[in-house]
BADREN-86539 format. One record per residue (C-alpha): residue number from 0; x, y, z. Coordinates in steps of 0.25 Angstrom, whole numbers, m for minus. Example, Ala and Ser with C-alpha at 12.3 -4.5 7.8 and 13.67 -1.06 7.14 Angstrom:
! residues 2
pos | px | py | pz
0 | 49 | m18 | 31
1 | 55 | m4 | 29
END
This chain:
! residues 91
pos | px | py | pz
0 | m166 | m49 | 109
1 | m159 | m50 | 96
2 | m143 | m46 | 94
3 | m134 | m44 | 83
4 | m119 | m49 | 85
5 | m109 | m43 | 77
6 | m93 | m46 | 78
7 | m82 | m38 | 78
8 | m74 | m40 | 67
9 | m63 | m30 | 74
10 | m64 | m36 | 86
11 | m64 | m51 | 86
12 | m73 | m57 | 98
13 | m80 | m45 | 100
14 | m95 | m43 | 96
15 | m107 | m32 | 96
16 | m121 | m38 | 99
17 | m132 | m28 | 95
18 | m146 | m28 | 95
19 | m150 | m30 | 80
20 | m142 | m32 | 67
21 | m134 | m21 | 65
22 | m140 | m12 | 77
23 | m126 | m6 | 79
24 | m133 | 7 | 86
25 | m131 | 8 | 99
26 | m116 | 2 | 97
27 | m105 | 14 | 99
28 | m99 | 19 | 86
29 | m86 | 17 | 93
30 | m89 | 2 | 97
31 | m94 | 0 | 83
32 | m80 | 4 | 77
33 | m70 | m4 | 85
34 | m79 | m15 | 83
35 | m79 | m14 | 69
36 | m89 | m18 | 57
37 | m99 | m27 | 66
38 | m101 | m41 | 60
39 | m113 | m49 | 62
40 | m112 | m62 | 70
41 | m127 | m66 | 73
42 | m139 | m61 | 78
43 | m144 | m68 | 93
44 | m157 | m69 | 100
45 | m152 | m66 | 114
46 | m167 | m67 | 120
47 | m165 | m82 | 116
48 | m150 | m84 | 123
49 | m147 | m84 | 137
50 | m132 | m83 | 135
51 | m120 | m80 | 124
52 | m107 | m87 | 122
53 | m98 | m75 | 127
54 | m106 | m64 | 133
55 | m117 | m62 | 143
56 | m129 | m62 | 135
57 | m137 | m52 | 146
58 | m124 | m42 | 144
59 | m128 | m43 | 131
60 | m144 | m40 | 133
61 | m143 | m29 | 140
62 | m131 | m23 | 134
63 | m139 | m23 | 121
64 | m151 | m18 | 127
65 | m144 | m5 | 134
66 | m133 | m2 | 123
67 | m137 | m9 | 112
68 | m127 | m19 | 110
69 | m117 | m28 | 116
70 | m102 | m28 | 114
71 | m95 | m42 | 117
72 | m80 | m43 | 116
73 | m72 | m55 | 116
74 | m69 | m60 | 129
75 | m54 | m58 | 135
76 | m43 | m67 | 132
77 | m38 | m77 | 140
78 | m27 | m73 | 148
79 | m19 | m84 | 146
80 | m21 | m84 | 130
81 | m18 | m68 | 130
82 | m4 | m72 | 138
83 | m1 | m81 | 126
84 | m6 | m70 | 116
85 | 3 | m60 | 124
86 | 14 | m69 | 125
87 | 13 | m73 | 110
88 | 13 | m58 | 105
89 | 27 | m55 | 112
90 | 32 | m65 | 102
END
């Protein structure tokens, strides 16, 4: 099973596996315009990998198998880093 991989370029960290290059079909209209204009990353055989460096790579079968694509944000800050950053905007 091939995937397309596009990034955000309005959401950093954030990226939008679909089943082909440009198969943006079954993507919501409003899903497509908070992530903006899609920007190709790479194109992955995920029949030939048992696992991803971020997500669960089964999430990602079967989410593009019943919806059509895959959605994957960037993972949570660290709560001691976003104490900094909280800290550091107050200044």
């Amino acid at each position: 099973m091939y995937c397309a991989i596009y990034r955000s370029k309005k959401k950093e960290g954030t990226y939008l596996y679909v089943p082909g290059r440009d198969k943006f079909d079954d993507v919501p209209e409003a899903l497509m315009n908070s992530f903006g204009q899609p920007e190709f990353a790479m194109m992955i055989d995920l029949g030939k990998r048992e696992k991803l460096a971020v997500v669960d790579i089964e999430k990602v079968k079967q989410s593009l198998q019943n919806e059509g694509f895959f959605l994957q944000l960037p993972p949570p800050p660290d709560a001691a880093l976003q104490a900094i950053r909280n800290k550091n905007e107050k200044l």
